[in-house]
N, CA, C and O atoms as a GROMACS GRO file, in nm:
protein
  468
    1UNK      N    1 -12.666  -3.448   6.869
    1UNK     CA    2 -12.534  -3.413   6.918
    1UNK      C    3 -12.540  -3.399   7.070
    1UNK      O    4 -12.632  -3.336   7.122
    2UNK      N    5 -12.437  -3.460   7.148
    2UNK     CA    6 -12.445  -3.431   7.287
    2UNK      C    7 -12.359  -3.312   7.319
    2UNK      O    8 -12.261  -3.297   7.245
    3UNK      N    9 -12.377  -3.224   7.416
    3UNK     CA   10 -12.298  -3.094   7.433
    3UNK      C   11 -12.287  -3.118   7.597
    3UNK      O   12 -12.369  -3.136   7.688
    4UNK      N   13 -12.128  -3.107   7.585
    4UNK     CA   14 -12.081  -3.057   7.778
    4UNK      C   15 -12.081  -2.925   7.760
    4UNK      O   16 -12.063  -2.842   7.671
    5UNK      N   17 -12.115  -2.934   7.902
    5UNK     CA   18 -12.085  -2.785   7.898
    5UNK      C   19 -12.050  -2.741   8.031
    5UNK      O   20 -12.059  -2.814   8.130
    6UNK      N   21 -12.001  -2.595   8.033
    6UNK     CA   22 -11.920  -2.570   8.143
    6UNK      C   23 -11.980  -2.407   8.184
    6UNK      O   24 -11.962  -2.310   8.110
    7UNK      N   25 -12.063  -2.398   8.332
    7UNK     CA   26 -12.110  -2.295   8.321
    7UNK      C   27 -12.081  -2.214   8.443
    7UNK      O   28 -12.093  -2.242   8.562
    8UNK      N   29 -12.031  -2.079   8.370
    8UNK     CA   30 -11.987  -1.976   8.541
    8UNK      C   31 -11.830  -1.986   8.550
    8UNK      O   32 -11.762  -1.926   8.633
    9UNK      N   33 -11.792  -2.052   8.474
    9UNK     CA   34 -11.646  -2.048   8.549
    9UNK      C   35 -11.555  -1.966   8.541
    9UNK      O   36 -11.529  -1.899   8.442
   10UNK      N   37 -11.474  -1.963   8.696
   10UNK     CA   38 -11.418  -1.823   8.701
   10UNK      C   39 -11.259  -1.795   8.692
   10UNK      O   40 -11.174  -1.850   8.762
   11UNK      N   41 -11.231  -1.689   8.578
   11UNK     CA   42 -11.082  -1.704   8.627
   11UNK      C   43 -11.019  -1.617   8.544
   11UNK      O   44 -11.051  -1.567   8.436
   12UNK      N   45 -10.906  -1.607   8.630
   12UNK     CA   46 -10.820  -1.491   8.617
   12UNK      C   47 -10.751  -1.457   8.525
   12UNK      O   48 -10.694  -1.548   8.464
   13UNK      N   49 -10.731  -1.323   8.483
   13UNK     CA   50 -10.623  -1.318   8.393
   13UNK      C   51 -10.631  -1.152   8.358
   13UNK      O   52 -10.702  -1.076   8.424
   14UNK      N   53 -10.540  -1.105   8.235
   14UNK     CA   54 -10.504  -0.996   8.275
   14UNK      C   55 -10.612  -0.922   8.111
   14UNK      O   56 -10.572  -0.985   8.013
   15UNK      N   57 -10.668  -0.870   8.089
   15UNK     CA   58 -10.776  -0.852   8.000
   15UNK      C   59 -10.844  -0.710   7.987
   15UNK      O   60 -10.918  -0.665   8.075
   16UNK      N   61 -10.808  -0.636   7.855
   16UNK     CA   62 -10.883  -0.462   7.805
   16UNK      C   63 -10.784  -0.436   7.755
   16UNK      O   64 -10.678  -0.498   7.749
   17UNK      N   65 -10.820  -0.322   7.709
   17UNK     CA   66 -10.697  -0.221   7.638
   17UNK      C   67 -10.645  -0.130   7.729
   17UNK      O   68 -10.532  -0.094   7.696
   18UNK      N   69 -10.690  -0.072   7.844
   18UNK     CA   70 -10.624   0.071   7.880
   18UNK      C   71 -10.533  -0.032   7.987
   18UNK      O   72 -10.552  -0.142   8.039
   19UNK      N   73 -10.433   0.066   7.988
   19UNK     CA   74 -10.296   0.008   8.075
   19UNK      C   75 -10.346  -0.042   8.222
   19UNK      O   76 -10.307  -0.120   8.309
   20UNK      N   77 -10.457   0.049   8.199
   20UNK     CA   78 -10.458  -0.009   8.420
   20UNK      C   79 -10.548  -0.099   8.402
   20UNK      O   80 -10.584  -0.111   8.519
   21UNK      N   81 -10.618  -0.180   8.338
   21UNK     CA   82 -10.647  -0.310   8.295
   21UNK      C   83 -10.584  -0.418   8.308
   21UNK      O   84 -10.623  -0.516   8.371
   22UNK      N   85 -10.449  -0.401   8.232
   22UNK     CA   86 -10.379  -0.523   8.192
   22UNK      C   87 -10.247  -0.529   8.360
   22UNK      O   88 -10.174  -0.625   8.379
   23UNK      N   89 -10.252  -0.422   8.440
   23UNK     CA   90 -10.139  -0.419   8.545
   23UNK      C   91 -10.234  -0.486   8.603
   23UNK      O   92 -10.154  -0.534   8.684
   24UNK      N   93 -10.330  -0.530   8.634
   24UNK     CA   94 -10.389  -0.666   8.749
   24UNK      C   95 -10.453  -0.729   8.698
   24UNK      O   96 -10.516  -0.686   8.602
   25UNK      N   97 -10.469  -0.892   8.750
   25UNK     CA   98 -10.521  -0.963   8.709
   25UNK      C   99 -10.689  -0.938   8.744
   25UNK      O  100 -10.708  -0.918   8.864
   26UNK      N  101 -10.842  -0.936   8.639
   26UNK     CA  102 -10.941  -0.940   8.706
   26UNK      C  103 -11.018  -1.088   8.694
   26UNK      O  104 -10.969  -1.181   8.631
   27UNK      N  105 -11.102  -1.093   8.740
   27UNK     CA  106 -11.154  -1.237   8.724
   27UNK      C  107 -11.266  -1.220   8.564
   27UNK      O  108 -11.317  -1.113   8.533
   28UNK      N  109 -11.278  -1.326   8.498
   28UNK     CA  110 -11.409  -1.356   8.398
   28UNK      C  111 -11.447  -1.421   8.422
   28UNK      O  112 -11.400  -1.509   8.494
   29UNK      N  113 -11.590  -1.417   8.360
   29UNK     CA  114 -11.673  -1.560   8.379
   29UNK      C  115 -11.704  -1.635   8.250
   29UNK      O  116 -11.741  -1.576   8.149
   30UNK      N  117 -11.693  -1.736   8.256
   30UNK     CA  118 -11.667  -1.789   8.095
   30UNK      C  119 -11.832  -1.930   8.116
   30UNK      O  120 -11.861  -2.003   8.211
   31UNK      N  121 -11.884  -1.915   8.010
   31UNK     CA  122 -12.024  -2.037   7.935
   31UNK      C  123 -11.946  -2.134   7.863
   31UNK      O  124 -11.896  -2.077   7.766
   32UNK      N  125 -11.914  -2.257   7.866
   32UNK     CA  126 -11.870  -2.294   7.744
   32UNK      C  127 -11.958  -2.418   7.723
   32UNK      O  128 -11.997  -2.495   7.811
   33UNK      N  129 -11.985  -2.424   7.583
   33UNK     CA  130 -12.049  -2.581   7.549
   33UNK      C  131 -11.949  -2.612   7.409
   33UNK      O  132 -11.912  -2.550   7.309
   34UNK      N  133 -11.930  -2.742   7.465
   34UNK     CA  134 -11.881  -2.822   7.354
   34UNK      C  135 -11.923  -2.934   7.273
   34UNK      O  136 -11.893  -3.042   7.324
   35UNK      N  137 -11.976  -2.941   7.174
   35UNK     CA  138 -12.032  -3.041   7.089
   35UNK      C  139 -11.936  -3.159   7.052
   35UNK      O  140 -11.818  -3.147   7.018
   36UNK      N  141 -12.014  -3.284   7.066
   36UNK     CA  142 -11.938  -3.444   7.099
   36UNK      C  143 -12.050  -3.487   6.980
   36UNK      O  144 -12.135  -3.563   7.026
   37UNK      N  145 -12.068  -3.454   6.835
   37UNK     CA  146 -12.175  -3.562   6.781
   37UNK      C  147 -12.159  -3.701   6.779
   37UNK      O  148 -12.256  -3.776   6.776
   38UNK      N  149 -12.030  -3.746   6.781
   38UNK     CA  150 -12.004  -3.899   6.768
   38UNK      C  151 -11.977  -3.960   6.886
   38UNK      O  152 -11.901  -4.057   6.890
   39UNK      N  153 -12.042  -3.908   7.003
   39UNK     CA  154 -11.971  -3.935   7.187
   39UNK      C  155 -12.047  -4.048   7.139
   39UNK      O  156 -12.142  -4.057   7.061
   40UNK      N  157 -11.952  -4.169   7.234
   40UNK     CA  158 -11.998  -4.340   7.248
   40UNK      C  159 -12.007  -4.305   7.467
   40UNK      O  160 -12.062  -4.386   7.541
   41UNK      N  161 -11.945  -4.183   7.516
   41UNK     CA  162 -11.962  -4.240   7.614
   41UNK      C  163 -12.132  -4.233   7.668
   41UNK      O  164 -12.134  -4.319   7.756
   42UNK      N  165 -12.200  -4.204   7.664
   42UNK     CA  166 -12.350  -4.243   7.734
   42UNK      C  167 -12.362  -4.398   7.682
   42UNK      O  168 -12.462  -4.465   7.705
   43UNK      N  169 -12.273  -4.437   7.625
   43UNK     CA  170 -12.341  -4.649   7.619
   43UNK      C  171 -12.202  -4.686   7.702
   43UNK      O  172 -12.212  -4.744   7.810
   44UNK      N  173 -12.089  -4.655   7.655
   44UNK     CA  174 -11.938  -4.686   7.710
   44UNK      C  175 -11.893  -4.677   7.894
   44UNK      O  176 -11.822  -4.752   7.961
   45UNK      N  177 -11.980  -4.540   7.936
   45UNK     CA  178 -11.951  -4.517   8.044
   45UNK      C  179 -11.795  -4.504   8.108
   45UNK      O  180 -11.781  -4.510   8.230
   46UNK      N  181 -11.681  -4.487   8.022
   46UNK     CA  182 -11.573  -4.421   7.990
   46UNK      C  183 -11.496  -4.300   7.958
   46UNK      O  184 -11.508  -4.252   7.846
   47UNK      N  185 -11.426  -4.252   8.035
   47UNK     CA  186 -11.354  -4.126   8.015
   47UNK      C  187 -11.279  -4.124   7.878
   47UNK      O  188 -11.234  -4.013   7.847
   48UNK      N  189 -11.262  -4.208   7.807
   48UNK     CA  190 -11.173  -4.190   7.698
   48UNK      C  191 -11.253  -4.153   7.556
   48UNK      O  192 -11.207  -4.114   7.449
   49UNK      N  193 -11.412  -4.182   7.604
   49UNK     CA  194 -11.488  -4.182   7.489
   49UNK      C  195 -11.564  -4.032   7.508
   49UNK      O  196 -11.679  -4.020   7.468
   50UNK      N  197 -11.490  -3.911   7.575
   50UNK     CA  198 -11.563  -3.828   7.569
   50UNK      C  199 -11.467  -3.750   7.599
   50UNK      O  200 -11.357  -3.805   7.600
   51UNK      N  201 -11.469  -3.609   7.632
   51UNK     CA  202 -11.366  -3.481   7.645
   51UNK      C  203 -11.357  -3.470   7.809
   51UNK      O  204 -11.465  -3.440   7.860
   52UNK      N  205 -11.247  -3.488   7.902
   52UNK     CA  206 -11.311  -3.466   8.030
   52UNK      C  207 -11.261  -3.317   8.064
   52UNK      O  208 -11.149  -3.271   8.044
   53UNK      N  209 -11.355  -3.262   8.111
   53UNK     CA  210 -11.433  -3.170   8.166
   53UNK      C  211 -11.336  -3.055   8.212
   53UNK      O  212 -11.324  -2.935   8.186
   54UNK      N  213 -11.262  -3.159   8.303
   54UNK     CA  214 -11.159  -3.093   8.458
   54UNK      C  215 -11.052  -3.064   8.411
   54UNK      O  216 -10.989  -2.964   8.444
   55UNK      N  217 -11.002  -3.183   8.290
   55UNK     CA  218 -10.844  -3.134   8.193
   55UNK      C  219 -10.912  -2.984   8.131
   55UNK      O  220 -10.850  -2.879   8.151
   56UNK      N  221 -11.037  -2.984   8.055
   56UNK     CA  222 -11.085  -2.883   7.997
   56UNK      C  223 -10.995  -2.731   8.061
   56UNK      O  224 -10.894  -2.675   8.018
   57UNK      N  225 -11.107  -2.693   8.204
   57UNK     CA  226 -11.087  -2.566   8.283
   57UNK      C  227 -10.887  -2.590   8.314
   57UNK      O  228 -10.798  -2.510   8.286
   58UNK      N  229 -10.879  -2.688   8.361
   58UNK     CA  230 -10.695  -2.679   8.441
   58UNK      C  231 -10.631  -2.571   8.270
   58UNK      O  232 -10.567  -2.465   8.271
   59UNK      N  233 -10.678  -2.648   8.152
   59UNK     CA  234 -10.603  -2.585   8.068
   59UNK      C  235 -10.625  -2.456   8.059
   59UNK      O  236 -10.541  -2.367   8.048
   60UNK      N  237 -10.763  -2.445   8.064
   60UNK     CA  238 -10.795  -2.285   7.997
   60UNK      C  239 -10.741  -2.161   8.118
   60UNK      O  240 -10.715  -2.044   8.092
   61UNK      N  241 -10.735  -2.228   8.255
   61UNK     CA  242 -10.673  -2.185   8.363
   61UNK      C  243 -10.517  -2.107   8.361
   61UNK      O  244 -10.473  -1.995   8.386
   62UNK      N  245 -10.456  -2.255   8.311
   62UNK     CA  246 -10.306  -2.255   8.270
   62UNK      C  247 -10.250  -2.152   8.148
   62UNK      O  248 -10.148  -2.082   8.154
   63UNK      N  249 -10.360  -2.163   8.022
   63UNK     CA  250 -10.317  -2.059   7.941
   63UNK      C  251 -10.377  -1.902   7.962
   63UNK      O  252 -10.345  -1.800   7.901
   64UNK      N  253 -10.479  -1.920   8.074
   64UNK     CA  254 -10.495  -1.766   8.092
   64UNK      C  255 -10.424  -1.692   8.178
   64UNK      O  256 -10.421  -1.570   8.164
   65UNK      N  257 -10.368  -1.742   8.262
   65UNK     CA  258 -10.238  -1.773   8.372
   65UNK      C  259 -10.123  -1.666   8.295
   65UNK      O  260 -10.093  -1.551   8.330
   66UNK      N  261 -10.073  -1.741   8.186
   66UNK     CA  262  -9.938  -1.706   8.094
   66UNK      C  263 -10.005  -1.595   7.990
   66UNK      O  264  -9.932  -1.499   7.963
   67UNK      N  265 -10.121  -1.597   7.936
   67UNK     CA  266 -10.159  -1.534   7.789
   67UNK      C  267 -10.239  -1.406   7.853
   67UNK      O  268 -10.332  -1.423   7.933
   68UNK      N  269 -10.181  -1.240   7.797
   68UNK     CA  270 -10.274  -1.144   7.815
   68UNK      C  271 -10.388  -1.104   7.685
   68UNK      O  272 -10.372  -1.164   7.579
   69UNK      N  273 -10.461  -1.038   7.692
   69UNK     CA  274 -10.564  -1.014   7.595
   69UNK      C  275 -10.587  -0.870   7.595
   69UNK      O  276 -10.581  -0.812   7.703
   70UNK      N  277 -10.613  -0.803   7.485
   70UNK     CA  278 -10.669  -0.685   7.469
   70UNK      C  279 -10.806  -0.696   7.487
   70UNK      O  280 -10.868  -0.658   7.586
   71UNK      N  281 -10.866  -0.764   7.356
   71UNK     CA  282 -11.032  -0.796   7.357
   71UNK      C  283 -11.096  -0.902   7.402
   71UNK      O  284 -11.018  -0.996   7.419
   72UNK      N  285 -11.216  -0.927   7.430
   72UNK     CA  286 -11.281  -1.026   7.481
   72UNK      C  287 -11.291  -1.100   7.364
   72UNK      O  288 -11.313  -1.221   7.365
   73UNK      N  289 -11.274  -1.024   7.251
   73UNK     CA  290 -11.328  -1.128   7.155
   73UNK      C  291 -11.169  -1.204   7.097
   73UNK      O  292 -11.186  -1.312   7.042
   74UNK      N  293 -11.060  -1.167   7.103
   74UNK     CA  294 -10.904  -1.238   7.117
   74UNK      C  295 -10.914  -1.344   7.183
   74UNK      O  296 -10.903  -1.459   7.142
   75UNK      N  297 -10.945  -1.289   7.334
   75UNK     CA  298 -10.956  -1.454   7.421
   75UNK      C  299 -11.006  -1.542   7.384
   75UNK      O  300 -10.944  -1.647   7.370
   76UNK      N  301 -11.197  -1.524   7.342
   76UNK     CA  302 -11.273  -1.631   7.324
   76UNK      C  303 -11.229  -1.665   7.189
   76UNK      O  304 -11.289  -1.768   7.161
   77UNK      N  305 -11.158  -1.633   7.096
   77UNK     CA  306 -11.108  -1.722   6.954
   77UNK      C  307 -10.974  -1.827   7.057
   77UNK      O  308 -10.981  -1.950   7.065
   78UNK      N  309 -10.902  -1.772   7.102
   78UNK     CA  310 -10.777  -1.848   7.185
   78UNK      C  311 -10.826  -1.957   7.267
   78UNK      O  312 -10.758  -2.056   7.295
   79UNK      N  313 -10.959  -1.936   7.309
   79UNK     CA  314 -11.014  -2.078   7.436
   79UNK      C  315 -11.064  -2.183   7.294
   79UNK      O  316 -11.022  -2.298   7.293
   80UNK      N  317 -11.149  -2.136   7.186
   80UNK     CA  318 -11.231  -2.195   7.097
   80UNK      C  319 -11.092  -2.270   7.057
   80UNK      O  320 -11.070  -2.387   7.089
   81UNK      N  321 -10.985  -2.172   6.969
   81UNK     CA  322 -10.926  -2.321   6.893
   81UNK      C  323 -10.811  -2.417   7.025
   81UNK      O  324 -10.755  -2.527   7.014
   82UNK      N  325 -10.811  -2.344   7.111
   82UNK     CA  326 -10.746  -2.470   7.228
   82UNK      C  327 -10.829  -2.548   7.217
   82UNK      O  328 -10.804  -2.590   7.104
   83UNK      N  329 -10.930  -2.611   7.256
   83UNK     CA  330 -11.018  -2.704   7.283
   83UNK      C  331 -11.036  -2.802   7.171
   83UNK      O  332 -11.027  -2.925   7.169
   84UNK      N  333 -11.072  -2.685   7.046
   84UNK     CA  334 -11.084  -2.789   6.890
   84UNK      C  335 -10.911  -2.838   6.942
   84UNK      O  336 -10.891  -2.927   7.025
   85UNK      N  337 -10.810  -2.766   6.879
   85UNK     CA  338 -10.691  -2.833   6.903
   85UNK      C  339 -10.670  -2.957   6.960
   85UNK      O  340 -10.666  -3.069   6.909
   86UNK      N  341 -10.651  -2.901   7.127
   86UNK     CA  342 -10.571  -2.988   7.206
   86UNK      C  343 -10.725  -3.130   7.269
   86UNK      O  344 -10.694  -3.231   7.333
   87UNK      N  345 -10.810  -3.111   7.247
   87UNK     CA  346 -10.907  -3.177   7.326
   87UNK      C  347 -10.986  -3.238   7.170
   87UNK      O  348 -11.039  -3.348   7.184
   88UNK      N  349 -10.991  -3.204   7.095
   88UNK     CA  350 -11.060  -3.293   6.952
   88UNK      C  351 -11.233  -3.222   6.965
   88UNK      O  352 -11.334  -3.289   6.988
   89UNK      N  353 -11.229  -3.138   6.952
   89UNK     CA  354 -11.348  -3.098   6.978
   89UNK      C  355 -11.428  -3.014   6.859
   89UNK      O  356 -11.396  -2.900   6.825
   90UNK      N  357 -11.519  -3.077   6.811
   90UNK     CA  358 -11.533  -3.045   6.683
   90UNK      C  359 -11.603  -2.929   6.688
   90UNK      O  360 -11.553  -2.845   6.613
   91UNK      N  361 -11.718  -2.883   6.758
   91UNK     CA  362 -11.737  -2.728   6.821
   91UNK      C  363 -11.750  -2.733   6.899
   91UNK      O  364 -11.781  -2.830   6.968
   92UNK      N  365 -11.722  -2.565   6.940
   92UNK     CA  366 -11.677  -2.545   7.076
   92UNK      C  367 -11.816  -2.355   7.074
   92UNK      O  368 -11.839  -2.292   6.971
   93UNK      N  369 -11.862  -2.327   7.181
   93UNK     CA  370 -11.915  -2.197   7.166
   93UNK      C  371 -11.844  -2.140   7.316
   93UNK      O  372 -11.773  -2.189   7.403
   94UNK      N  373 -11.876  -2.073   7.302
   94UNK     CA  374 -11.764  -1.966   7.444
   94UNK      C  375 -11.856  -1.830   7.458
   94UNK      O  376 -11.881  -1.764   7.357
   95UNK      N  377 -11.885  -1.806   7.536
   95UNK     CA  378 -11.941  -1.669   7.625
   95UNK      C  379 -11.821  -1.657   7.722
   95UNK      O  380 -11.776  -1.744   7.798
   96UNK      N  381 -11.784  -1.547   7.705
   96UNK     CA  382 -11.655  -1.439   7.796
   96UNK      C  383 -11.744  -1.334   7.829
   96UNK      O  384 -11.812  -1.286   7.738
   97UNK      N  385 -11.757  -1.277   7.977
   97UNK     CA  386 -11.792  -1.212   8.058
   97UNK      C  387 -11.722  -1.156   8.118
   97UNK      O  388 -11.634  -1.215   8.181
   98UNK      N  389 -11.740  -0.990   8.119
   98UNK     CA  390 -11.629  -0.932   8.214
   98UNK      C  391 -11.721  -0.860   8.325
   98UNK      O  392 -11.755  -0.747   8.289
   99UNK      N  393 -11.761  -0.890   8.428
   99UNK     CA  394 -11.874  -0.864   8.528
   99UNK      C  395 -11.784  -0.664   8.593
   99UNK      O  396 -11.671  -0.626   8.621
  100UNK      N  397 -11.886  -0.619   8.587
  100UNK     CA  398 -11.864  -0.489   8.683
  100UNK      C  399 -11.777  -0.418   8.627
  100UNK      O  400 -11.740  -0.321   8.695
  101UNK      N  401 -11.717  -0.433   8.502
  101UNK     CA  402 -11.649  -0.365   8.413
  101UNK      C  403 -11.691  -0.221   8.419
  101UNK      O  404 -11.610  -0.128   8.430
  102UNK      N  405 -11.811  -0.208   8.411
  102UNK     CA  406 -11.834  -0.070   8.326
  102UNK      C  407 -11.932  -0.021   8.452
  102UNK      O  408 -11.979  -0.127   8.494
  103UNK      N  409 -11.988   0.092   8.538
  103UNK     CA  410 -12.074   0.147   8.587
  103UNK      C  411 -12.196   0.169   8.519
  103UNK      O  412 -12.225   0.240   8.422
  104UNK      N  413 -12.314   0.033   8.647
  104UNK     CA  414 -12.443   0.058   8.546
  104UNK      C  415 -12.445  -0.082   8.488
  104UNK      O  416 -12.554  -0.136   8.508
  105UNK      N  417 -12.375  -0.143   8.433
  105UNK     CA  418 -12.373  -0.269   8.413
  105UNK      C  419 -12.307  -0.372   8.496
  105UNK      O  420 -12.213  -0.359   8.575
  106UNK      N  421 -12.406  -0.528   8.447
  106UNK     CA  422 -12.351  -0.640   8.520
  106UNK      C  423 -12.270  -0.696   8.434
  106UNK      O  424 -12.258  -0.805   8.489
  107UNK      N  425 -12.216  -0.702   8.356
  107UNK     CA  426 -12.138  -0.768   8.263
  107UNK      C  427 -12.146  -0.744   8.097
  107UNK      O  428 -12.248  -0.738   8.028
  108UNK      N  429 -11.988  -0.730   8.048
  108UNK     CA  430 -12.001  -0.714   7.901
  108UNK      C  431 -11.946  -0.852   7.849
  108UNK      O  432 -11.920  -0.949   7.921
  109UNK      N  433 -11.928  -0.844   7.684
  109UNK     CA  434 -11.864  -0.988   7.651
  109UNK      C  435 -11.889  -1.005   7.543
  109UNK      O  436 -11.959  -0.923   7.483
  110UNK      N  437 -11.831  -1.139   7.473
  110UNK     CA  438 -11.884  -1.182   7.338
  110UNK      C  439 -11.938  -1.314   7.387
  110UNK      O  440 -11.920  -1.342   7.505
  111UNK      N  441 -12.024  -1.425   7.281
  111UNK     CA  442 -12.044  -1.512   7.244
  111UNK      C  443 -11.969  -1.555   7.125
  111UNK      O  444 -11.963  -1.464   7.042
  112UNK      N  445 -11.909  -1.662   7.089
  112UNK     CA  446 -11.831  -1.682   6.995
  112UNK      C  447 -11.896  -1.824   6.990
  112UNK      O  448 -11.933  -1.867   7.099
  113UNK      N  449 -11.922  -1.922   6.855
  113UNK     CA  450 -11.914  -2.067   6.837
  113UNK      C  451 -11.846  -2.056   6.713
  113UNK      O  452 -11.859  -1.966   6.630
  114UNK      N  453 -11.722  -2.229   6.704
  114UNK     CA  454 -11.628  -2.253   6.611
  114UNK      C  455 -11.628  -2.352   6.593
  114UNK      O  456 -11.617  -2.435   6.683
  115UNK      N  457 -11.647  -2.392   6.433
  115UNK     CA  458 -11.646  -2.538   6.424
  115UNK      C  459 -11.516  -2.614   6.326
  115UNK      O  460 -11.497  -2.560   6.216
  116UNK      N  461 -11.444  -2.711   6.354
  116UNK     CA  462 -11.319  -2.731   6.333
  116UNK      C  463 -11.339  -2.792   6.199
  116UNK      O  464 -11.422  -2.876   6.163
  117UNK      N  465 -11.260  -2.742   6.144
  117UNK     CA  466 -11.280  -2.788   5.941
  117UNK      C  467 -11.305  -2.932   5.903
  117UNK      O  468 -11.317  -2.963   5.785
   0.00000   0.00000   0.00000
């Protein structure tokens, strides 16, 4: 299976449970790999034969933009089935990072992987 993947990327949105959480936007850092078992592009050398990358983040950008979250683990189910969804992606795994959250720590989060029926 070939896996893209997308690592560090940063972005905004409004994310926790206590109220002064969700009144500003903070940044996350999101891991994502996505599994392609049937990719033709490494012989094709074509964008159409594989998931591109850049539509990937603009979306997950765009819906974190509009969509708030209580839990880390809400979001990363919401990025997992966008991708299966809108991009054909048969799994998807997601690490959500919330850096400096807590005093004493560098980051909390889930790992999540989903594989589309």
């Amino acid at each position: 299976m070939d896996t893209i993947f997308l690592s560090e990327v940063r972005v905004e949105t409004r994310l926790g449970v206590p109220d002064w959480e969700q009144m500003t936007p903070q940044t996350i850092v999101l891991d994502i790999e996505i599994g392609m078992p049937h990719s033709r592009a490494c012989q094709s050398d074509a964008i159409e034969d594989t998931i591109d990358y850049g539509q990937v983040v603009a979306r997950i950008r765009e819906t974190l933009q509009i969509n708030s979250f209580k839990l880390v683990e809400a979001l990363a189910e919401h990025l997992c089935q966008l991708i299966m969804k809108e991009f054909g992606a048969p799994v998807v795994k997601i690490k959500v990072a919330k850096p400096g959250i807590l005093p004493g720590l560098k980051a909390l989060g889930v790992i999540i992987e989903r594989h589309a029926p």
